[in-house]
C-alpha positions, 0 to 999 in steps of 0.5 A: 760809930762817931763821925768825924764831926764828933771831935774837932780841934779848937783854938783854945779852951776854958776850965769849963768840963776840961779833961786834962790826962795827969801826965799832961798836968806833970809835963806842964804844971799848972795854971799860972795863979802868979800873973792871973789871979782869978781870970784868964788863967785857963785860956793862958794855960791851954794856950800853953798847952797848944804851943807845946804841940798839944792838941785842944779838942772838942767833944762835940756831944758832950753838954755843959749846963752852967748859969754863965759868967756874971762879969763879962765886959759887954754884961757889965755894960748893960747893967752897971752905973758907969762908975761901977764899969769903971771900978772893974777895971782895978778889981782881979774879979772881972776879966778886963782888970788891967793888970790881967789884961796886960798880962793877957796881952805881953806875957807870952808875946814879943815884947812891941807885939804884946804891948801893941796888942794891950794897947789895941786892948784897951782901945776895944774896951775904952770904945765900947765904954764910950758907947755906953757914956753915949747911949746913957742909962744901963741897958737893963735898967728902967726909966721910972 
């Protein structure tokens, strides 16, 4: 007999392992490829989703194996030139591209929160850039 911890409520979802039933795929078409090209286009959707009165729901059980994402910011920092870090924002495969990141921020949102929230945004990612400019060399790289 599961327990009631078998299953929780999330606040949102990615693609990854999401069982979504066809009548939920016809009620709210899919993802929105026009504004999210190649990120956030899961979480936008299942955001989506959860303002329509869906419930997003965690098997606790179950097991996902994956190698993880190789263009996360954070990752990106520890191992890129800062000339790199800086080109991945005008490039659509990494997360904190600028024009997914706006998208991310005003799309769904009023129009002052969504822009405060870009902003805000951009700030988190200039600052951590920032430490990165301090601390010098890419974490992972060695000194020869």
């Amino acid at each position: 007999m599961p327990s009631k911890y078998d299953i929780i409520e999330a606040d949102s979802l990615s693609t990854s392992s999401a069982l979504l039933p066809v009548s939920v795929i016809k009620s709210m078409g899919y993802l929105d490829s026009k504004h999210f090209a190649h990120n956030y286009s899961d979480l936008d959707y299942f955001d989506r989703l959860k303002y329509s009165g869906y419930k997003l729901l965690i098997n606790m059980r179950s097991r996902i194996h994956t190698k993880g994402s190789d263009s996360n910011y954070q990752g990106l920092l520890m191992r890129l030139s800062l000339r790199e870090i800086a080109a991945t924002f005008f490039n659509m495969k990494y997360a904190n591209n600028l024009v997914t990141l706006y998208y991310r921020s005003t799309l769904r949102n009023r129009f002052l929160v969504g822009y405060f929230t870009f902003l805000f945004t951009l700030l988190v990612h200039a600052g951590w850039f920032l430490v990165r400019i301090a601390i010098g060399k890419a974490w992972g790289q060695k000194a020869i």
